[in-house]
N, C-alpha and C positions, 0 to 999 in steps of 0.2 A: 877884328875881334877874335881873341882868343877862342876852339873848338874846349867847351865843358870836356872835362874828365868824366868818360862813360867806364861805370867797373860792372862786371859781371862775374858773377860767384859760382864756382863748379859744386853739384854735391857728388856724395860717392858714386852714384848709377854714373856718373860722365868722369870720374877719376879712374875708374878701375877700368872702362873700355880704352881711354888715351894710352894707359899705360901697356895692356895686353892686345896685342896686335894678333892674336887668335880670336880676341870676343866679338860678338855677332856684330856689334854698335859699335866697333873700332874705327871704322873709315868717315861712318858718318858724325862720331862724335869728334875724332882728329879734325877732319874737316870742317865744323861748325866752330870749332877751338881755333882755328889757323885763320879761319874768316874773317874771326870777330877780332883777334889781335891785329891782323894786318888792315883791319879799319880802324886802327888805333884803338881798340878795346885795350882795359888791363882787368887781368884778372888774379881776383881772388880766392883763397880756397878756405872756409871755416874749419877750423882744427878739428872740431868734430868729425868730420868727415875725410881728412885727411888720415886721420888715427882708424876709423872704421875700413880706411880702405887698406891700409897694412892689414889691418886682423883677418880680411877679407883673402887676401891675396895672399898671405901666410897658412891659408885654413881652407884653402880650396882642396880637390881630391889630385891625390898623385895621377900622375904624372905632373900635372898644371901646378902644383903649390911653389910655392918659391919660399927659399930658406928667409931667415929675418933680414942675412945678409944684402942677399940677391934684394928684398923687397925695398930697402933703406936707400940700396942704390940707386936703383931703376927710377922709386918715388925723390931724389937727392936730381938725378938730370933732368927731368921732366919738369921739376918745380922750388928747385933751389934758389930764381930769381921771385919768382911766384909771392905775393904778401899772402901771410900766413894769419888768420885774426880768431882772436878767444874773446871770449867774454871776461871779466873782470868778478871776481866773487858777486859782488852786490847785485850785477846785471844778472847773474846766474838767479841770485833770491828773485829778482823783478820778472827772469823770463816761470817760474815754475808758480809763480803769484798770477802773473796774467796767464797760463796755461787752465789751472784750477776752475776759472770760471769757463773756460771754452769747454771746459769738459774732455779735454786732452788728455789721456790716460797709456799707456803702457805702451808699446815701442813708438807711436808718433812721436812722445817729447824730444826722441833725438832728432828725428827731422826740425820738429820747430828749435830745437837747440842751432842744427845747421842754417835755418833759416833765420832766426835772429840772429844770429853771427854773421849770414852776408848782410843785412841789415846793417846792423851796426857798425861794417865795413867801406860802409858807400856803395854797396852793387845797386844797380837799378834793376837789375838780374838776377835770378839763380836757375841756371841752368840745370838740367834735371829728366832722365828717363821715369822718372818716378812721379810722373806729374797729378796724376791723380790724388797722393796723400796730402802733396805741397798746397794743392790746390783748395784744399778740404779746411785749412788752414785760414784762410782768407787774413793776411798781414795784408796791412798797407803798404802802400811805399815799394815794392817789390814786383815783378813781375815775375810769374813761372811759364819758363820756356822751353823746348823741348828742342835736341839740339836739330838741325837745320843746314845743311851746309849749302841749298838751293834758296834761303832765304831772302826777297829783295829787298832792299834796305832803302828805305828813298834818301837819293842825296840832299840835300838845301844849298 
């Protein structure tokens, strides 16, 4: 019997340490990323959060900023085979429609933007240093993980 497609969704806290091999959560988050692909994980990364991590990484303090260039690149090798997922206009009206009653207000909705974007990617995952906001959230369907690179995984 064929092994299910397992997808696991990166948010920014885990895009921006992969990419900078200075930041404190670089090894652990490389590691937790390298783990999960080579157990056949694919991963995905919500556009939201991929666009937050340029502005991110463009807007840090000198010496560390990287031109738009350098950013485009860097973000181009690390995740140029990577599926890339947005929402659709209408999903955007449905995500800010169920936001409303949860009482979600002012910078969470981009998290819950990222998180219904791995949602509606197929992650079973969103991986995330930021686990506290994700979690505060309570989606279905989704688990929020923190990344792991000592994680045991049980076989079957």
């Amino acid at each position: 019997m064929p092994r299910p497609i397992v997808k696991f969704a990166l948010d920014t806290s885990c895009l921006i340490p992969l990419l900078l091999e200075w930041h404190d959560f670089h090894l652990a988050t490389r590691a937790d990323f390298d783990r999960r692909c080579s157990e056949g994980e694919i991963p995905v990364i919500p556009a939201p959060a991929l666009i937050e991590c340029y502005s991110v990484i463009t807007r840090l303090p000198p010496p560390l900023r990287a031109s738009p260039e350098a950013a485009l690149e860097v973000m181009n090798e690390w995740f140029r085979d990577v599926e890339i997922f947005a929402l659709a206009g209408h999903d955007t009206w449905n995500l800010l429609s169920a936001a409303t009653p949860a009482s979600l207000s002012g910078g969470i909705i981009y998290d819950y933007s990222i998180l219904q974007c791995a949602l509606a990617a197929g992650a079973t995952a969103l991986v995330t240093w930021n686990e506290k906001d994700f979690r505060r959230m309570q989606v279905a369907g989704i688990a929020i993980e923190v990344p792991n690179a000592h994680r045991q995984v049980k076989k079957v």
